[in-house]
VEXDREN-2710 file (C-alpha; in Angstrom, 1 decimal):
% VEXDREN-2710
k/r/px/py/pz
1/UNK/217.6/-139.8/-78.6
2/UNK/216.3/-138.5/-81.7
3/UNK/216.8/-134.5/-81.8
4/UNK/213.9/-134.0/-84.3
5/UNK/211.6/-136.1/-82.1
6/UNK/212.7/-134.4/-79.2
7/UNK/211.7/-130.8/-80.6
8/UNK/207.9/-132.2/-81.3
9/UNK/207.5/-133.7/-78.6
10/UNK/208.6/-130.0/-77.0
11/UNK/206.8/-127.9/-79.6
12/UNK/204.1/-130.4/-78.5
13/UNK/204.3/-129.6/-75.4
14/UNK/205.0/-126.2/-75.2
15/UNK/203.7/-123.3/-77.4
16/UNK/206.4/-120.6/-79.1
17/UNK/204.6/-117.8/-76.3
18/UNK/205.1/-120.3/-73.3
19/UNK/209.0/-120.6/-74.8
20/UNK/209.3/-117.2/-74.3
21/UNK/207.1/-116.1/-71.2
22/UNK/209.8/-118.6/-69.4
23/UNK/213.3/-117.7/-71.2
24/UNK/215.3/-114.8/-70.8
25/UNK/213.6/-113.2/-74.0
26/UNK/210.5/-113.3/-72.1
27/UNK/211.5/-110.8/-69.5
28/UNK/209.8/-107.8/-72.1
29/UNK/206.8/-110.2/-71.5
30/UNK/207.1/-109.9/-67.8
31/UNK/207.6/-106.3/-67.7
32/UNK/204.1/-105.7/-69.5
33/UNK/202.5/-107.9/-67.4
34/UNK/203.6/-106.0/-64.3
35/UNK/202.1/-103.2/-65.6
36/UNK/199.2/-104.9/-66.5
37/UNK/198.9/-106.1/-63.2
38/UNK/198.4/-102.9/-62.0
39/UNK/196.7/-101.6/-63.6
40/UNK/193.9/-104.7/-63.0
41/UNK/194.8/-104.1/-59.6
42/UNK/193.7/-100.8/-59.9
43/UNK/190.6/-101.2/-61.6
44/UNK/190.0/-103.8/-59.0
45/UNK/190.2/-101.9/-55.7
46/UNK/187.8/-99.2/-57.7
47/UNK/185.7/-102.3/-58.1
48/UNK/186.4/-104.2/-54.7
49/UNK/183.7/-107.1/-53.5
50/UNK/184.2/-105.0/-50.0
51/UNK/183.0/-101.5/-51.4
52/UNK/179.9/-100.3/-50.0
53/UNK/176.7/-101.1/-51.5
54/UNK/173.4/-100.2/-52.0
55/UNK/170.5/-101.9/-50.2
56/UNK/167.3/-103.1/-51.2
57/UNK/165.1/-101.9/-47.6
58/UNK/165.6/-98.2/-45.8
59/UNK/168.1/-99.9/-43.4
60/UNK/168.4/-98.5/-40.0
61/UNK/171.2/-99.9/-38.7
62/UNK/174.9/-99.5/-40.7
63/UNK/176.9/-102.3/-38.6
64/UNK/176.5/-105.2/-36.2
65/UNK/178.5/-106.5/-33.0
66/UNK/177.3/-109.7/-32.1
67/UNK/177.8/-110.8/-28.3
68/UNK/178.2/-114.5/-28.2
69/UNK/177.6/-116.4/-24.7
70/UNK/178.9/-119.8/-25.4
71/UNK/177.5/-122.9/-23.6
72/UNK/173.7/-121.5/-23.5
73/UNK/172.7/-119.4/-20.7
74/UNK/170.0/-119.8/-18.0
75/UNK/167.1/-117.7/-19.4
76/UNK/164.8/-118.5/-16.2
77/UNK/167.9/-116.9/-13.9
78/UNK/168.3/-113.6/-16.1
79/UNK/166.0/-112.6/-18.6
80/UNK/162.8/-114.4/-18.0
81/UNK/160.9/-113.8/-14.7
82/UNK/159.2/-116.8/-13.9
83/UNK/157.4/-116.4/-10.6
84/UNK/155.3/-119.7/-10.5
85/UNK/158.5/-121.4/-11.0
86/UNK/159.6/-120.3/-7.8
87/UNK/156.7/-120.9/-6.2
88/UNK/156.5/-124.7/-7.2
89/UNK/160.5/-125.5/-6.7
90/UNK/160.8/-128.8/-5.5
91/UNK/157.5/-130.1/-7.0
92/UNK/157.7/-132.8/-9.9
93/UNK/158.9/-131.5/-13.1
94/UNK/158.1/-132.2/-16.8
95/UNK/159.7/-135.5/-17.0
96/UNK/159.8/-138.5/-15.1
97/UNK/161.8/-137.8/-12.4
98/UNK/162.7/-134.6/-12.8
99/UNK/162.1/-131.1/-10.1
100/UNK/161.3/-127.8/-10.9
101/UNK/164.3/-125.6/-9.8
102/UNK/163.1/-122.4/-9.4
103/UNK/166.0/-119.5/-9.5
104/UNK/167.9/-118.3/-6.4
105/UNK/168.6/-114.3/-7.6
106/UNK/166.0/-111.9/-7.1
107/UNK/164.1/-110.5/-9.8
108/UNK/163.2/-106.8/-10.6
109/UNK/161.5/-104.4/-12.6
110/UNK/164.1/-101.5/-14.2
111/UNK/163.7/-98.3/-16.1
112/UNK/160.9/-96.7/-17.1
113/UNK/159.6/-99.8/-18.9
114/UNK/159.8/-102.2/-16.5
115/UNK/161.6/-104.8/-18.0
116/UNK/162.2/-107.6/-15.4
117/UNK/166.0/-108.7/-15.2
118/UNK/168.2/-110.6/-12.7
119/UNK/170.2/-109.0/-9.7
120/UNK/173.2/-110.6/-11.5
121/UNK/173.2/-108.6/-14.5
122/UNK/173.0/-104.8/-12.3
123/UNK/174.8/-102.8/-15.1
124/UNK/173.3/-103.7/-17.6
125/UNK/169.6/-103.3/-15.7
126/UNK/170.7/-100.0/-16.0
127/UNK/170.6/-99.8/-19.4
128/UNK/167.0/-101.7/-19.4
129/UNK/165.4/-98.9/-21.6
130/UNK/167.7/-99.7/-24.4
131/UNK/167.0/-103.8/-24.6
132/UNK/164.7/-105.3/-27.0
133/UNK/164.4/-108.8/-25.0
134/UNK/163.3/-111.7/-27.0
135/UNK/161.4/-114.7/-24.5
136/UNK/160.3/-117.2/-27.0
137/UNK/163.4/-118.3/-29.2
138/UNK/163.6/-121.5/-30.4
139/UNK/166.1/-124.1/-32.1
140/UNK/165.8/-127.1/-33.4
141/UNK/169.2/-129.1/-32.5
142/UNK/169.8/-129.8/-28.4
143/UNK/173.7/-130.5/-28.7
144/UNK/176.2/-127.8/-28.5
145/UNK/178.2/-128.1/-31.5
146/UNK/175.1/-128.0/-33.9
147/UNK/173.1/-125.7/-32.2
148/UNK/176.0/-123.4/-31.9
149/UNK/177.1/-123.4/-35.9
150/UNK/173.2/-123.0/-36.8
151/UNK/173.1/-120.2/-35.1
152/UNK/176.3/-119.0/-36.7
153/UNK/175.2/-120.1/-40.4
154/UNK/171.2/-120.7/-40.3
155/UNK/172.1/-125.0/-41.0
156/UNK/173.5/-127.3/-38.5
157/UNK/173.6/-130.1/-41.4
158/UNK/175.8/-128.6/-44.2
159/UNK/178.9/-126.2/-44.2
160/UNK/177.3/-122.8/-45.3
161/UNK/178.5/-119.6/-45.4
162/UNK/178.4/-117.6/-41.4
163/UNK/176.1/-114.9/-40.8
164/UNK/179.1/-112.6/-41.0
165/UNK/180.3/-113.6/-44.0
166/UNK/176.2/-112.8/-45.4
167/UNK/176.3/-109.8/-43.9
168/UNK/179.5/-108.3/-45.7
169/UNK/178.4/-109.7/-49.0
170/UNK/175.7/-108.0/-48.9
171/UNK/177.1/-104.7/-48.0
172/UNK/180.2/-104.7/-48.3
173/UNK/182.4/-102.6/-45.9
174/UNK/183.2/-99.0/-44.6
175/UNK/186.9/-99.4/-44.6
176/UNK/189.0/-101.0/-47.4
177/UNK/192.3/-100.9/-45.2
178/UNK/190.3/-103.0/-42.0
179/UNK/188.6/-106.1/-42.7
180/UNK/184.8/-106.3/-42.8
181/UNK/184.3/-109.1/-40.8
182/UNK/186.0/-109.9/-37.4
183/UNK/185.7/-112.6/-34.8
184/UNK/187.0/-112.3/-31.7
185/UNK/188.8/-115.0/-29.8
186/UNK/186.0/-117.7/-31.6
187/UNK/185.7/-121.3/-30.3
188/UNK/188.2/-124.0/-31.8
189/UNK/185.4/-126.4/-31.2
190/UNK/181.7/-126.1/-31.8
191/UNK/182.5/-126.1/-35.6
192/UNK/185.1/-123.6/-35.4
193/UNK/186.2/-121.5/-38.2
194/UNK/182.7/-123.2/-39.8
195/UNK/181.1/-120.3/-38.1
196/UNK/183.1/-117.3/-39.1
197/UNK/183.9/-119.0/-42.6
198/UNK/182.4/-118.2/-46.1
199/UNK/181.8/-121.5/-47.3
200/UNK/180.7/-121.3/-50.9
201/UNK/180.8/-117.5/-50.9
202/UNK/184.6/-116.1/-51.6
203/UNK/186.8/-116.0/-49.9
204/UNK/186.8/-111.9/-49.2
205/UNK/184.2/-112.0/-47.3
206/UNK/185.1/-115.0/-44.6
207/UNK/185.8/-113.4/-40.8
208/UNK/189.2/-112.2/-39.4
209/UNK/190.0/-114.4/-36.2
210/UNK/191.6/-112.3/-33.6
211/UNK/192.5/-114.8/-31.0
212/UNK/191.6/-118.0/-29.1
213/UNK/188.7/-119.0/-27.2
214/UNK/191.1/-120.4/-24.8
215/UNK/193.4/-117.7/-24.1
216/UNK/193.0/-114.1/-22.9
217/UNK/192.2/-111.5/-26.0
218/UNK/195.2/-109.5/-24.4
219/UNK/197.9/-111.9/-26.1
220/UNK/196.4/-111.9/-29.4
221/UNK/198.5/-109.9/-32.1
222/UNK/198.3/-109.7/-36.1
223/UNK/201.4/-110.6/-37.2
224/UNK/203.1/-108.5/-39.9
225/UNK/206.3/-110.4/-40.8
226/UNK/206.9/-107.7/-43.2
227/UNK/206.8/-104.8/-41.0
228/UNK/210.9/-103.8/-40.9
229/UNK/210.7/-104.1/-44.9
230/UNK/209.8/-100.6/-46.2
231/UNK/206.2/-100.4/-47.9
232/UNK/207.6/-99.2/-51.6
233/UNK/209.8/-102.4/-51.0
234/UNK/206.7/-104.7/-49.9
235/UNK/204.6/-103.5/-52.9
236/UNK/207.2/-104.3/-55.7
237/UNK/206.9/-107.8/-53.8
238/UNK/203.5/-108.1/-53.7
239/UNK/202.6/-106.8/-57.2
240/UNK/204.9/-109.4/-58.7
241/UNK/203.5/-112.0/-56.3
242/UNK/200.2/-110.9/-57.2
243/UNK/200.9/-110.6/-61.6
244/UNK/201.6/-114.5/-60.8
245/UNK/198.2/-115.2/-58.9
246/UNK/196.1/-112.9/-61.3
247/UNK/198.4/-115.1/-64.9
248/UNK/196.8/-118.5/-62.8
249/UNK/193.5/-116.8/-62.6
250/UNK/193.3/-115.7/-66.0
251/UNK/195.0/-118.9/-67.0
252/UNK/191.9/-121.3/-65.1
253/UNK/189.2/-119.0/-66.2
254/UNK/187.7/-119.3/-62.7
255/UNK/189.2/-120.3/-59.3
256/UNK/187.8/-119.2/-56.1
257/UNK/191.0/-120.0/-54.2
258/UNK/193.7/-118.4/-56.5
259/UNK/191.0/-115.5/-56.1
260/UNK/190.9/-116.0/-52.0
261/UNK/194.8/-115.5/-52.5
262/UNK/195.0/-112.0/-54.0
263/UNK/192.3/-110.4/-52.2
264/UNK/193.5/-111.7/-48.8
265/UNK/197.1/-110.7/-49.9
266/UNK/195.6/-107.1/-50.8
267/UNK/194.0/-106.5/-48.1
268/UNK/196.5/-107.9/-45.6
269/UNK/199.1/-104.7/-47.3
270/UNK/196.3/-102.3/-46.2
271/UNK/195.7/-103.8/-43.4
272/UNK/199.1/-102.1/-41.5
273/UNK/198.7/-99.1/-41.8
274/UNK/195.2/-99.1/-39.5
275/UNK/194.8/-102.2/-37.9
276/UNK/197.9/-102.0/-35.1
277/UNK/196.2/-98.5/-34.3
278/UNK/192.8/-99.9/-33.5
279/UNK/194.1/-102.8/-31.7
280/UNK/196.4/-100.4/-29.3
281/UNK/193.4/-100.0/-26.3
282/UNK/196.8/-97.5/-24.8
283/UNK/195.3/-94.8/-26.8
284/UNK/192.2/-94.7/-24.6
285/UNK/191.7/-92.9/-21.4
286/UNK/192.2/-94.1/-18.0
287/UNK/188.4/-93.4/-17.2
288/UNK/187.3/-95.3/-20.5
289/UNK/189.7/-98.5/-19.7
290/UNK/187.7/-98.3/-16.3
291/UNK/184.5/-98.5/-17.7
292/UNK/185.0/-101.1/-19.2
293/UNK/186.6/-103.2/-16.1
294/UNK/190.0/-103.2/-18.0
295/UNK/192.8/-103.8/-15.5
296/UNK/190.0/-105.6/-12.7
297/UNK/189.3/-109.0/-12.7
298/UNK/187.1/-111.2/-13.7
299/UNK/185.9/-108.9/-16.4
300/UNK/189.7/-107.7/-18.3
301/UNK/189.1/-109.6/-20.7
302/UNK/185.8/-109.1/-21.6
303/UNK/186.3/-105.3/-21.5
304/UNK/189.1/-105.5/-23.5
305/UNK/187.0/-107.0/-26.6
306/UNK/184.4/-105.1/-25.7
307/UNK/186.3/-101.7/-26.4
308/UNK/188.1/-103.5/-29.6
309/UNK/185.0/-104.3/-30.9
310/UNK/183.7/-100.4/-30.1
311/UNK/186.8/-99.0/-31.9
312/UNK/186.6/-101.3/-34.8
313/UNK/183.5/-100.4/-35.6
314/UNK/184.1/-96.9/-35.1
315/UNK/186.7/-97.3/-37.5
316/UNK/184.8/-98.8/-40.1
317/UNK/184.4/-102.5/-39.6
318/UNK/181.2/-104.0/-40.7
319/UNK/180.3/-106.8/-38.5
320/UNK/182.4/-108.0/-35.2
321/UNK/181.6/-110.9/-33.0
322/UNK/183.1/-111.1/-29.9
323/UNK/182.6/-115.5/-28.2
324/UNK/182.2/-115.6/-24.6
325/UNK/182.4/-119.0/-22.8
326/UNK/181.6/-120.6/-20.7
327/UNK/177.8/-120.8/-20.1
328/UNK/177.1/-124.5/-19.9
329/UNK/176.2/-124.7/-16.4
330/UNK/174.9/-128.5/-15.7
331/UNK/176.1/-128.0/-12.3
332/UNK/177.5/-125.9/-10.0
333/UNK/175.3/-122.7/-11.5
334/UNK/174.8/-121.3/-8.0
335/UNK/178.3/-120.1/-8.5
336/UNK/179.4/-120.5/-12.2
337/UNK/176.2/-118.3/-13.0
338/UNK/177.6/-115.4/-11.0
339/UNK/181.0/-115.9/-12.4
340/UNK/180.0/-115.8/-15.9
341/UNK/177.8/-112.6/-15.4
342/UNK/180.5/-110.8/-13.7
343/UNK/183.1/-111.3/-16.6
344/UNK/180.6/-109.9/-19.0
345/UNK/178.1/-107.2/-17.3
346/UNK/180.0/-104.1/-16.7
347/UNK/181.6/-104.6/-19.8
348/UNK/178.9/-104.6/-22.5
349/UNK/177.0/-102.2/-19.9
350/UNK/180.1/-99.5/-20.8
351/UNK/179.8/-100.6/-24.3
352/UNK/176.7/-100.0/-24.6
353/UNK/176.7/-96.8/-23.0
354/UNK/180.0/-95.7/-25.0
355/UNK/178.3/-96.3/-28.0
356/UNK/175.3/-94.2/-26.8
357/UNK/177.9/-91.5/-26.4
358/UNK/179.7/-91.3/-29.1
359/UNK/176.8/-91.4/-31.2
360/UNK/177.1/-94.7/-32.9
361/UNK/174.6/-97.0/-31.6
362/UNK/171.6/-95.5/-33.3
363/UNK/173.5/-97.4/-36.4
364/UNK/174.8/-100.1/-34.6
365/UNK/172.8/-103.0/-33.8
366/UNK/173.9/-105.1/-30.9
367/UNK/172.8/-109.1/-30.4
368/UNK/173.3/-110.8/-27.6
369/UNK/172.5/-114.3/-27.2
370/UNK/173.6/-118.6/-26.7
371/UNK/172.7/-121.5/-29.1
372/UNK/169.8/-122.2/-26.9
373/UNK/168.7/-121.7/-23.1
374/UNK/168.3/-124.2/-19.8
375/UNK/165.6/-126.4/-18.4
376/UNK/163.7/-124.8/-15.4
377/UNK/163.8/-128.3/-14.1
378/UNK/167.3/-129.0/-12.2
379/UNK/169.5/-131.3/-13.4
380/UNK/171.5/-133.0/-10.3
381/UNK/171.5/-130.9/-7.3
382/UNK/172.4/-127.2/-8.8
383/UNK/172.3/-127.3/-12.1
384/UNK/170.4/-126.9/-15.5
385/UNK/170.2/-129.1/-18.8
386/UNK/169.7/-128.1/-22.2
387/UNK/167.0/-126.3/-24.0
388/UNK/165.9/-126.0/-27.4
389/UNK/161.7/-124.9/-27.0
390/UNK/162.4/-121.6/-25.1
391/UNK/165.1/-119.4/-24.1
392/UNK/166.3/-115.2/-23.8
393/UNK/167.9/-112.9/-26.2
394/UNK/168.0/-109.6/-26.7
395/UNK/169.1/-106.6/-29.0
396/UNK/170.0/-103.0/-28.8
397/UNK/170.5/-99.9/-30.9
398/UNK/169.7/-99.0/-34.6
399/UNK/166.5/-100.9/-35.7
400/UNK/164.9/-102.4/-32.5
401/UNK/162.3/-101.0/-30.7
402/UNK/163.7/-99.9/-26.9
403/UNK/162.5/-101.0/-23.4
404/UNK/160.3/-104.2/-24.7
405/UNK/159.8/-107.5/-24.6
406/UNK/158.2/-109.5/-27.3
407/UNK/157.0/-113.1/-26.9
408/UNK/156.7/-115.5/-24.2
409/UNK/157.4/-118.5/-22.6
410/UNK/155.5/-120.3/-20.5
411/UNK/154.8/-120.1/-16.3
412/UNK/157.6/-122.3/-15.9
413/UNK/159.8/-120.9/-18.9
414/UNK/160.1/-124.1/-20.7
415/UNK/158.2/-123.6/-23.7
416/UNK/157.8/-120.6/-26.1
417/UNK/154.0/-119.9/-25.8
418/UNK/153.9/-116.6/-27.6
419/UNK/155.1/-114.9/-30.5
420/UNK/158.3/-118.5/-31.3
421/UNK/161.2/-117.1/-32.6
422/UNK/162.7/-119.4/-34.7
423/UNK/166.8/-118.8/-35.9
424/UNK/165.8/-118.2/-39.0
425/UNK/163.3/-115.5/-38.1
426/UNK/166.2/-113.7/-35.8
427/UNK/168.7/-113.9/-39.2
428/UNK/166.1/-112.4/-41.2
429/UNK/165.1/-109.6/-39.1
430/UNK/169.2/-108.6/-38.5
431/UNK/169.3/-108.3/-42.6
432/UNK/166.0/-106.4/-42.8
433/UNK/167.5/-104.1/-40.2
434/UNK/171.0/-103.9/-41.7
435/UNK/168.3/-102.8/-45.4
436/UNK/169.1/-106.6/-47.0
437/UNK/165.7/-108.9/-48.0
438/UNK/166.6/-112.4/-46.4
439/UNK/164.5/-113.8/-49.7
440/UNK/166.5/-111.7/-52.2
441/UNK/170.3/-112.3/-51.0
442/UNK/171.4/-115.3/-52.8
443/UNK/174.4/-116.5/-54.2
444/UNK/174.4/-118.9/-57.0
445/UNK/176.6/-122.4/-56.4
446/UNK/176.0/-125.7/-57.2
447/UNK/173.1/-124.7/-60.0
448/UNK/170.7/-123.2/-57.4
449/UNK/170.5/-120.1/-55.2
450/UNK/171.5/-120.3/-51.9
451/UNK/170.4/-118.0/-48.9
452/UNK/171.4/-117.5/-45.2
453/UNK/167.7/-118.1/-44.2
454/UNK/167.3/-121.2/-46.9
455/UNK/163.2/-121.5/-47.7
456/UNK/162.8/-120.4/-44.0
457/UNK/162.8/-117.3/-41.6
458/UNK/160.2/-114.5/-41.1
459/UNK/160.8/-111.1/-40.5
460/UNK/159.8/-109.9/-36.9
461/UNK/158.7/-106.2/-37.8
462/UNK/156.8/-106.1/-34.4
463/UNK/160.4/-105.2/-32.8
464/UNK/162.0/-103.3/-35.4
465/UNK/161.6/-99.5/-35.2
END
């Protein structure tokens, strides 16, 4: 070969700074990057997408832990009192064929305002005076899958970024070192990471999965691969990693998943030298592990997220969600009911109560809620379909007005009558409460602005404080 041709089609190729950034004379090159490197990382954790920010409403709540019951509960056997429906069980239903099924647990009237709640929810009756429980929610989508990611990410159609990941964009987080949004032991189906994920939004401010929905929360773990290398060693590792990723970056202009990269590589460093502490439940007192049913079955495991998701948030994490499962009770609820309340009443009772305590759930606002609710009508012998035009909800702490119920259903619970509560309305009024405009947090992709609620969702100020 031609050695003249070969050097232009080199010098063609390759510039005389590319020659050097990858020969032995480029290692001054190198060094200055390294320092340059830092010092971007510096400027960038003094400039983090997860510092704090400022909101546009008076919030009145600083964080969220969001209680998912997977599989849709029965409204009409917890949270909705529906007297006529027991009087006229057995009669023709609403469809062809179908019976009204009125509920088998007693009913009654707790605290000083009277809210009516099941027998099979007795801790957390006792806590009545702190629920604000919504009767008329709605949906849109009767399968489980779609219901579940649109109440996750406002769409059951599109991927879109989760309500978590909204939320942390929007305020960013109390604790650099922790992530800001955490989901605890999530589904693998029903759209899985779809509903902790940030979609378009980066990659910073996707949730932290902490578990399976399959397995007890007690053999989950955050591996740290690097923990038996010491930390000065792990940074000189990471910051040349990271000079790499940040040359690529700077190199494509723009690329959300080079960007993804460093932040989750940054923030995976910080995260050891908090996150094994908050996950260590051994640090809590006997007395508090018993309040929360630790060590008793059937509700360890509940009461084990339960107090993560208390000392997370106590330690600065924005947003946690803890999944529950399962709820989807087309037969056998005379028994799975029961079964599913036990797991999870004492439990978010102590949580509840701990929070109260410690002085944190004035700021805290908890939900707790399925994709949608059960037919009053009986599907097979003991059982309950889906449904989408009423079902139960309710929220506590900073934000929502105490001891109340707002809407209604009908005599028969099967329709919301009063006051509908659509998803969109329920993500709108969380952000108004957490100080963020539903209208006014948008991100720009795909040449328009996107927003959790989309052209939708109304903010309920009748329940917020």
């Amino acid at each position: 070969m031609n050695d003249s041709k070969t050097c232009s089609r080199v010098n063609a190729l390759l510039t005389r700074r590319d020659v050097l950034q990858s020969t032995a004379c480029g290692f001054g090159w190198m060094a200055f990057s390294a320092l340059a490197g830092a010092q971007i990382a510096q400027a960038a954790d003094d400039d983090s997408p997860l510092a704090p920010k400022k909101t546009p409403l008076k919030p009145t709540a600083k964080r969220v832990i969001f209680l998912c019951m997977s599989g849709a509960p029965s409204h009409v056997d917890l949270l909705d009192y529906k007297p006529q429906l027991n009087r006229d069980s057995g009669k023709p239903g609403p469809r062809p064929g179908s019976q009204w099924l009125g509920s088998k647990w007693k009913f009654a009237q707790h605290g000083q305002s009277g809210l009516w709640m099941s027998e099979l929810l007795p801790q957390l009756a006792k806590h009545a005076d702190k629920l604000c429980v919504v009767s008329s929610m709605q949906t849109d989508v009767p399968a489980h899958p779609q219901a579940f990611i649109k109440l996750h990410t406002g769409t059951a159609q599109f991927v879109r970024p989760s309500l978590g990941a909204w939320t942390l964009y929007g305020l960013g987080t109390e604790n650099q070192n922790l992530p800001g949004f955490v989901s605890l032991t999530p589904p693998s189906g029903f759209g899985g990471a779809t509903n902790y994920g940030s979609s378009f939004l980066p990659a910073v401010y996707q949730g932290t999965r902490i578990g399976h929905s399959d397995r007890p929360i007690r053999f989950a773990s955050v591996p740290n691969l690097a923990a038996k290398q010491p930390v000065a060693d792990q940074r000189k590792e990471l910051d040349f990693i990271q000079t790499l990723n940040r040359d690529k970056l700077n190199r494509d202009s723009f690329n959300p998943e080079v960007d993804g990269v460093i932040q989750s590589y940054e923030l995976a460093f910080r995260m050891q030298r908090e996150m094994p502490e908050v996950l260590d439940l051994a640090s809590e007192t006997a007395a508090t592990q018993k309040a929360y049913g630790i060590g008793v079955e059937p509700c360890d495991d509940m009461g084990r997220k339960c107090l993560l998701a208390r000392r997370m948030i106590e330690a600065g994490v924005r947003f946690v969600e803890i999944t529950h499962g399962n709820w989807d009770h087309h037969f056998s609820l005379n028994t799975k009911l029961k079964q599913s309340c036990d797991e999870v009443d004492q439990p978010i009772a102590a949580l509840l109560a701990d929070l109260a305590q410690r002085d944190l759930l004035k700021d805290t606002l908890i939900v707790w809620t399925g994709e949608f609710g059960r037919t009053p009508y009986a599907e097979g012998q003991e059982g309950r379909d889906h449904n989408t035009k009423a079902f139960s909800m309710w929220m506590a702490g900073g934000g929502v007005k105490p001891g109340i119920t707002y809407g209604r259903s009908d005599d028969y619970g099967y329709e919301a009558v009063e006051n509908p509560v659509q998803i969109a309305d329920l993500h709108a009024t969380m952000l108004a409460i957490l100080g963020l405009d539903h209208e006014s947090l948008t991100y720009r992709h795909a040449g328009r602005d996107f927003r959790l609620t989309d052209v939708k969702g109304n903010v309920i100020n009748d329940i917020m404080t």
